[in-house]
N, C-alpha and C positions, 0 to 999 in steps of 0.2 A: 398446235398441229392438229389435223382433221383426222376424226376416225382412219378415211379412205387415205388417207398419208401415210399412217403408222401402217394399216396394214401392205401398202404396197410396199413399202422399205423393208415390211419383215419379212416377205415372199421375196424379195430380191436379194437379201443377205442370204434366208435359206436355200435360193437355189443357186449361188457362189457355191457354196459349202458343200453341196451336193456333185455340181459341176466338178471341182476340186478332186471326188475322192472318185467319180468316175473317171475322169482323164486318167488316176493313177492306171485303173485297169486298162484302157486303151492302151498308155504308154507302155507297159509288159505285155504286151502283146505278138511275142514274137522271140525266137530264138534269141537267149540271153547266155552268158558267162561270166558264171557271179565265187563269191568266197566265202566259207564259213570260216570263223573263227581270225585265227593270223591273217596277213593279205600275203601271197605269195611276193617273194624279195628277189627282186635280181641278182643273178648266178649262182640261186639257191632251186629247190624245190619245191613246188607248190603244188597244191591242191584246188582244182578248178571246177565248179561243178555248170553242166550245163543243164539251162531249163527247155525245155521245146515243148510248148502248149500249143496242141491239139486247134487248128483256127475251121475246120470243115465241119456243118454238123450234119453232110450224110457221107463221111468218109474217115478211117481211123489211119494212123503213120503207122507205115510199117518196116522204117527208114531212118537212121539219121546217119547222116558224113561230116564228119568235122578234120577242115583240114590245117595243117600247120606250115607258115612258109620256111621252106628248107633254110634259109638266109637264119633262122633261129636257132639255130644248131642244136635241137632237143634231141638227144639221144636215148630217151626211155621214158614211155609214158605205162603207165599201170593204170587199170581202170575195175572199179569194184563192181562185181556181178550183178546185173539186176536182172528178175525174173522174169522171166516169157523172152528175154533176147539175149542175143550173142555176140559179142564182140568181133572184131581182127586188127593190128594194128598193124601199119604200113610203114616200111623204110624205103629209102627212092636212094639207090647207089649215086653219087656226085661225080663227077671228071675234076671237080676239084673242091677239095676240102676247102671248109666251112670252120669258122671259131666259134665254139660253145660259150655259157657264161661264163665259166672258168679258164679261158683264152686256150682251152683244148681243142685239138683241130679231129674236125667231124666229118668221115666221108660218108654216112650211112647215116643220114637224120631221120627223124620222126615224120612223115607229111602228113599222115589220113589215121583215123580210127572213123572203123562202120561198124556201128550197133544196129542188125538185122533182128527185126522179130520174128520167133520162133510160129507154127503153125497154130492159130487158133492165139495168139498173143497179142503184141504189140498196145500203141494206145488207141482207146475202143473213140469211134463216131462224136461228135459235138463238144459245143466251143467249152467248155467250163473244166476239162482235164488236163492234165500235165505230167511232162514224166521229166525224171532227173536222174542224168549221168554224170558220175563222180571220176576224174580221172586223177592221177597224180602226175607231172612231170617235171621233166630234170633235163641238162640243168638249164633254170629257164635264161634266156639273152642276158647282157648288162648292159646293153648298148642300146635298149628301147625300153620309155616308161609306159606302153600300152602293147599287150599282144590282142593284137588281131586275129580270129580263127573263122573263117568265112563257114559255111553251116549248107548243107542241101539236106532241105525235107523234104521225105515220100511218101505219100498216102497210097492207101491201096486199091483207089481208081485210077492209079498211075498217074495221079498232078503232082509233081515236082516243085519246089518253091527254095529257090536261091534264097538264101539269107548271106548276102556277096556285098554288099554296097558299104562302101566306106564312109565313115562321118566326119565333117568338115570340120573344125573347132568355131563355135561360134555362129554355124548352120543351122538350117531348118533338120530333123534324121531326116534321113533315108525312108523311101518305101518299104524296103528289107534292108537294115540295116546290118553289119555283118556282129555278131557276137564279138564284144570285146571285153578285155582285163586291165585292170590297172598294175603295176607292178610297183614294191614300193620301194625304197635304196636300199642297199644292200646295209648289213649290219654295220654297224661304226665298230666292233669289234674285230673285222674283219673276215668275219665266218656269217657267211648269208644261212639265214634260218630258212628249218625245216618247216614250212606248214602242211605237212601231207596227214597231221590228223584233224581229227574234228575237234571243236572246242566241247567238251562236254554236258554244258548247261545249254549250247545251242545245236538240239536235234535236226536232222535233215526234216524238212515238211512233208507229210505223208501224202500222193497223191490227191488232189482235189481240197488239198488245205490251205492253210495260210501262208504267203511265201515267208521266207527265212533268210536267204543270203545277203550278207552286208550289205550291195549294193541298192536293195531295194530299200530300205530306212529311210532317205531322204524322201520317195515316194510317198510311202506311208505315212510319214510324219506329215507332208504336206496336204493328203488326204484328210489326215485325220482333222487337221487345223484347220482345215474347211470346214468340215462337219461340226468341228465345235463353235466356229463362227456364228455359221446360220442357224447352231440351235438355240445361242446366246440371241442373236436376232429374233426368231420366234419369239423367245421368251421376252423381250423388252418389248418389244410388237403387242404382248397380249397382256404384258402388265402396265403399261401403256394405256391400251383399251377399257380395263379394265377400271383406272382411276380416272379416265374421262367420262366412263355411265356414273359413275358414283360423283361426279363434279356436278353431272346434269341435271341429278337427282337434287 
């Protein structure tokens, strides 16, 4: 094989690997709803957290709406305080009761929590920040293995951005795809588990860090396996190289 062979193979392996671990970031790009620790369990309680990364870098959110469809029969969501904003959560009275996960009938569900930032708060201007809202809710369906919670973001030039669009199985996403959850079956003991705490070895990520929530793992991993690809590539590229001058010699 020709100098000019080894090295172009090793620049082509290297930039797989590279490619690879940037897609990951393109793919989180955009309103998510993800899990630490347990996965929340149908017609139990779960712990939901959502991410909403900052995409405008001469504009900061000073907005989020997440809403829930009434058809879910969620009767109480809790949401843990985060600094510089304010929560509210919303019930939307029904003409006709609704069945919760527990086959309790629900005329007063959950639809909307608005986390509003406070003056001089919210998240600040440019693309590399993120904020996380932790909610808990109950009890979640048993009759769907994915909730969907559609998302509107507000910046504070007043641009709006739907995060509404649902994902097809087996599709291209969405433009704005809507934040979704996986829900896992209910316990085989018959008592759907609580996950409304965090697992204790796995901390929430502190703004501008590394992500954390279960969902992103297969991401990461696949990143990573990029990365270790194309360095393995470099590397056989240059040792390669390296026993072809001492051949020539």
């Amino acid at each position: 094989m020709s100098k000019k062979s080894i090295l172009r193979a090793s620049v082509l392996i290297g930039a797989i690997g590279v490619t690879g671990l940037l897609g990951t970031g393109v793919a989180s790009a955009h309103v998510t709803a993800n899990s630490y620790g347990n996965q929340p369990q149908q017609g139990g309680s779960g712990t939901i957290v959502l991410r909403v990364p900052n995409e405008e870098a001469d504009a900061g959110t000073v907005k989020v709406e997440v809403d829930f469809k009434p058809e879910y029969g969620i009767n109480s969501v809790r949401y843990r305080p985060v600094p510089g904003w304010t929560a509210e959560v919303t019930k939307t009275h029904l003409p006709t009761p609704v069945r919760d996960g527990k086959n309790l009938e629900i005329t007063d569900p959950v639809t909307k929590i608005v986390w509003t930032a406070q003056p001089g708060g919210g998240l600040a201007k440019g693309t590399q920040q993120f904020q996380e809202f932790e909610i808990t809710a109950s009890n979640l369906p048993a009759n769907v293995d994915t909730l969907e919670l559609p998302a509107i973001q507000t910046y504070d030039n007043d641009k709006v951005v739907n995060w509404n669009q649902s994902s097809t199985p087996g599709g291209a996403e969405p433009e704005n795809p809507a934040p979704t959850i996986r829900l896992a079956a209910a316990s085989t003991a018959g008592a759907a588990h609580d996950s409304s705490a965090h697992d204790a070895s796995t901390p929430a990520a502190a703004e501008g860090g590394e992500p954390g929530p279960a969902t992103d793992d297969t991401a990461r991993w696949l990143g990573g396996a990029g990365l270790l690809v194309g360095a393995l590539g470099v590397g056989f590229g240059a040792g390669a190289l390296v026993r072809g001058r001492k051949a020539a010699k």
